[in-house]
DOLO-444582 format. One line per field, with one value per residue (C-alpha): x, z, y. Coordinates in steps of 0.5 Angstrom, whole numbers, plus 500, padded with zeros to 3 digits. Each point is the difference from the previous one (the first is absolute). Example, Ala and Ser with C-alpha at 12.3 -4.5 7.8 and 13.67 -1.06 7.14 Angstrom:
! DOLO-444582
c1	(525 / 502)
c3	(516 / 498)
c2	(491 / 507)
//
This chain:
! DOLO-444582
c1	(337 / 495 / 496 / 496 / 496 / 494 / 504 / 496 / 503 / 496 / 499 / 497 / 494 / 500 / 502 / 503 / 502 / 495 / 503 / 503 / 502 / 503 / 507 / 503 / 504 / 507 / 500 / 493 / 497 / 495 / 494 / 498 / 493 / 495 / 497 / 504 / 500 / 500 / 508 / 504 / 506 / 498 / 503 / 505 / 503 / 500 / 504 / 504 / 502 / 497 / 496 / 498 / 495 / 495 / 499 / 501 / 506 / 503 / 506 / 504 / 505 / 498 / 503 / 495 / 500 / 500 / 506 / 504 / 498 / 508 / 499 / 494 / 502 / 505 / 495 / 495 / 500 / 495 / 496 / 495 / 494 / 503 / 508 / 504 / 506 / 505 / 502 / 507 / 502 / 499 / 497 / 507 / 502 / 494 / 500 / 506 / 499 / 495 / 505 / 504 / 494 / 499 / 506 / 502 / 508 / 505 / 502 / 493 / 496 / 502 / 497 / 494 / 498 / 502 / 495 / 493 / 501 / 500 / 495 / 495 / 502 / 504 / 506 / 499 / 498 / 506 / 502 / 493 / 499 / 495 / 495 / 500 / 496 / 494 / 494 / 501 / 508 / 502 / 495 / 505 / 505 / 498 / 500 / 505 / 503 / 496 / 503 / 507 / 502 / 496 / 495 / 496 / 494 / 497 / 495 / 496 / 495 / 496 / 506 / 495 / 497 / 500 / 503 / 497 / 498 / 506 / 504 / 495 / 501 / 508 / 500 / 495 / 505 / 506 / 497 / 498 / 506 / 504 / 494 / 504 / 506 / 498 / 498 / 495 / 495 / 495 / 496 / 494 / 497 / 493 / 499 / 498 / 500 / 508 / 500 / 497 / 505 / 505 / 499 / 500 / 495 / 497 / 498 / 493 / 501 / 494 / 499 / 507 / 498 / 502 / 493 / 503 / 507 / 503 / 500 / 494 / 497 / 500 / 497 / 494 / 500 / 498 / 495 / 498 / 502 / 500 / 500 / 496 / 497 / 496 / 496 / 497 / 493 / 494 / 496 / 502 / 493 / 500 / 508 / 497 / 496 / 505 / 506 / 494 / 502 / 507 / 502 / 506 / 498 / 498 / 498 / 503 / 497 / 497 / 501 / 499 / 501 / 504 / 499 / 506 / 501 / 504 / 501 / 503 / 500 / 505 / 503 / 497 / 492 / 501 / 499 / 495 / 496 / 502 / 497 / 493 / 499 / 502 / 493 / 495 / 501 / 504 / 505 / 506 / 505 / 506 / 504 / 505 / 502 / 503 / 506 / 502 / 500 / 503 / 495 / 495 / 502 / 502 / 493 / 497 / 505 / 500 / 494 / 503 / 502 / 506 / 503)
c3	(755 / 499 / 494 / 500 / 493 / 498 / 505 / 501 / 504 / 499 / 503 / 496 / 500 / 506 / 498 / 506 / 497 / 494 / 495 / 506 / 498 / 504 / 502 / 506 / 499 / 502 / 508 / 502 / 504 / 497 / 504 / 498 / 502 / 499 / 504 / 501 / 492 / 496 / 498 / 504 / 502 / 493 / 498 / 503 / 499 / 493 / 501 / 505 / 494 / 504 / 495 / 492 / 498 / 495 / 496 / 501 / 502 / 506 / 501 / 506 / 497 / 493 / 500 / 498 / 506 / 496 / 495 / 505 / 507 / 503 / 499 / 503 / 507 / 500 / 500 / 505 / 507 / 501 / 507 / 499 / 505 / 503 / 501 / 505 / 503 / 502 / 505 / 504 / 497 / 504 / 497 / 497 / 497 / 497 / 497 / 497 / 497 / 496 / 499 / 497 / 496 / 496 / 498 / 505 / 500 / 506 / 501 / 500 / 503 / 508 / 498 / 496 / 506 / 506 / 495 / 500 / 507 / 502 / 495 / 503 / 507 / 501 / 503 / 506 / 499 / 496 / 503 / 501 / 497 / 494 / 502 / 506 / 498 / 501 / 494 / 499 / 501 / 496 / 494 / 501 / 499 / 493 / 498 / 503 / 495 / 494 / 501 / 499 / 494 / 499 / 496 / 496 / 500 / 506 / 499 / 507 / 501 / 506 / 505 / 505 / 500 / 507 / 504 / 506 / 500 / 502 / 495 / 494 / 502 / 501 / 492 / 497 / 503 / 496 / 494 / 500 / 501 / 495 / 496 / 501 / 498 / 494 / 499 / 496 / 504 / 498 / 507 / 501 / 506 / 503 / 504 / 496 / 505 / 501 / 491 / 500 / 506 / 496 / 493 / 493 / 496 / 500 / 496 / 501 / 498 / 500 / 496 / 497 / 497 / 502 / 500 / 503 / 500 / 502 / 506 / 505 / 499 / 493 / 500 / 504 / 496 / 493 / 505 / 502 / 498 / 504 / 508 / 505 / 506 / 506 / 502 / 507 / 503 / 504 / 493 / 496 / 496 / 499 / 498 / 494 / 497 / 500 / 497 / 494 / 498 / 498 / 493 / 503 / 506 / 501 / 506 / 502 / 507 / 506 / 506 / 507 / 500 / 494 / 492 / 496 / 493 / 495 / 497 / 492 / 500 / 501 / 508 / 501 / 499 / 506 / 504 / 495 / 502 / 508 / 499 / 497 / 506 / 504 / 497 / 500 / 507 / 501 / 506 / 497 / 505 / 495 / 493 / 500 / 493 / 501 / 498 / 495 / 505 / 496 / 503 / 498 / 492 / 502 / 502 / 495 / 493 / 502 / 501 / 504 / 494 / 502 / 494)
c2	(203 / 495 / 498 / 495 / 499 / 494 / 496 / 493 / 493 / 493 / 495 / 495 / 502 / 504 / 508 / 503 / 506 / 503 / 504 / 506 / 507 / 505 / 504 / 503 / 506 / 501 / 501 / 498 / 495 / 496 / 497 / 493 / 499 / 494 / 493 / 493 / 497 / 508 / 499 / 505 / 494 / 498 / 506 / 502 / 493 / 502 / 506 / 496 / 495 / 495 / 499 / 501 / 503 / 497 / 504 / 508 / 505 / 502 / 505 / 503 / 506 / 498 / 493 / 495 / 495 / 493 / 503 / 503 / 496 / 501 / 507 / 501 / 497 / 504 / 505 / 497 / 498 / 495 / 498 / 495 / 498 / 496 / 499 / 495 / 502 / 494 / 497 / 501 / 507 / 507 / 506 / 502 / 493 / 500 / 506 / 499 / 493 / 505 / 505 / 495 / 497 / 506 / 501 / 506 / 501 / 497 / 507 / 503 / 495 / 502 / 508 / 497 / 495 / 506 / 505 / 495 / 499 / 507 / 501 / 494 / 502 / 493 / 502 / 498 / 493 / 499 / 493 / 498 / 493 / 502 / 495 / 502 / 506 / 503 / 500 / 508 / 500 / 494 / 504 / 504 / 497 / 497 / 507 / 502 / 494 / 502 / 507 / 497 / 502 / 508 / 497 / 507 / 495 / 496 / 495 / 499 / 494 / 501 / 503 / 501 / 494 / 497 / 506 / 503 / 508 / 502 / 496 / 502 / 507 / 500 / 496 / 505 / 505 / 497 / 499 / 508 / 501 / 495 / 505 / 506 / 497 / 500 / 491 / 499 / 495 / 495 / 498 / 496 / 500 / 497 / 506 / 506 / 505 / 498 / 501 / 507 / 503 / 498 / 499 / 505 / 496 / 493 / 495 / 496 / 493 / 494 / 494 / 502 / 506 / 507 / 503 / 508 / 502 / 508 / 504 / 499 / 507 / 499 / 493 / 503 / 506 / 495 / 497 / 506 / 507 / 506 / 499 / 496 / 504 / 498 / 505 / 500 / 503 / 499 / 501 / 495 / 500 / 508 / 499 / 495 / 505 / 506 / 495 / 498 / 508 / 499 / 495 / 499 / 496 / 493 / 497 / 493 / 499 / 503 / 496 / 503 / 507 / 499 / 502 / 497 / 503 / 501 / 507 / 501 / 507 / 506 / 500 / 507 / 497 / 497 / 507 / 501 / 493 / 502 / 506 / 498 / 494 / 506 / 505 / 494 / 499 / 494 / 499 / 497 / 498 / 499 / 498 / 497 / 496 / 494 / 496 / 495 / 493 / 494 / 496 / 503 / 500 / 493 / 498 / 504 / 498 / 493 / 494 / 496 / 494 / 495 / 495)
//
């Protein structure tokens, strides 16, 4: 759905985007990950036809976005970082500016206005002044605006930013579900533990450079394949020496009554390795294999560099 080849964006001498390569299949949700100054709202604006590319390509459903930019936002719904709503028009006048904005039929207009606000949960708040509106609902209703002529594709640049608890997790909540009705969704996002409940793969920008791309296992399984395993025991010396058998074992740490490793081997060694602890007398007290954490791969792919 989204094909991104080569793509860079100059600004004298200043490159905010460095020659980008990635895609995002049909129904995805995509994660954009990296600092302030990586290029994610560079971009996504380009995607967006808010901006043209230096050099490079970028396409939605086929359609390169400098060629066909009218096509392309008949595509898109787009949400910026930051969006204002205007003074003296409630919630449903405000919509419907929008609706009229994107072209949205007369006679469908009402349906399609009725339908984001059950969708967003605004219905309630209908002849609410928008400004008016809390930080969480009036996010809502920007999406609610964005959502207004059934784009397949959104493009969603910091929609949590600013939110309280509840508000972040009742919009990670709607974007699964735009998820399950099939949208295909770009989201960054400064909170990654929010991208890795609800994203299918990332993208791990810095310095304008994407420096890993794919789903979070897969990434960290490049890094590291095979499983990572935190063994807990009161002998973490003896544990040492019988894991020094086994080729397919790397140690990564020992902290506390904790030995982390790394295990490349076939899942049935595993019993095998428990097995051998058991015979040399070492007390283990639990295995357990660790899951992939985007922090983590965050932490460990980027080196905390800013343009």
């Amino acid at each position: 759905m989204i094909e991104v080849r080569n793509l860079r964006k100059t600004y004298g001498p200043f490159t905010a985007v460095d020659g980008i390569t990635f895609e995002v299949p049909r129904g995805e949700i995509f994660g954009f990950i990296g600092p302030n100054g990586a290029g994610k709202t560079t971009t996504m604006r380009i995607l967006s036809t808010l901006l043209e590319p230096t050099s490079g390509e970028a396409r939605v459903n086929g359609l390169d976005v400098l060629e066909f930019p009218e096509r392309v936002r008949q595509l898109i719904g787009y949400m910026p970082d930051y969006a204002g709503v205007y003074e003296g028009i409630d919630v449903v006048e405000y919509l419907d500016f929008f609706a009229a904005a994107y072209g949205v039929e007369r006679s469908r207009r009402r349906a399609a206005i009725e339908g984001v606000m059950e969708l967003t949960d605004l219905g309630g708040l209908r002849h609410k002044m928008a400004p008016s509106l809390s930080k969480g609902m009036r996010q809502r209703l920007i999406l609610a605006k964005t959502l207004l002529h059934d784009p397949a594709v959104l493009i969603l640049d910091e929609p949590a930013a600013g939110l309280d608890p509840r508000a972040r997790i009742e919009l990670r909540a709607l974007l699964k579900e735009l998820g399950t009705m099939g949208k295909t969704i770009i989201v960054s996002s400064h909170i990654l533990t929010e991208l890795a409940d609800m994203c299918t793969s990332v993208g791990i920008l810095e310095k304008g450079r994407i420096v890993a791309a794919g789903s979070i296992a897969t990434i960290l399984d490049r890094l590291h394949p095979g499983r990572t395993l935190a063994l807990r025991t009161y002998e973490p010396e003896k544990a040492l020496e019988v894991l020094a058998r086994f080729a397919t074992v790397q140690v990564l740490e020992t902290a506390d009554h904790t030995v982390r490793l790394n295990h490349t081997g076939e899942e049935p060694e595993i019993a095998e390795i428990v097995r051998a602890l058991a015979t040399a007398g070492v007390s283990v007290l639990g295995l357990s294999e660790e899951k992939a954490n985007l922090e983590d791969l965050f932490l460990r792919i980027t080196r905390g560099e800013v343009q």
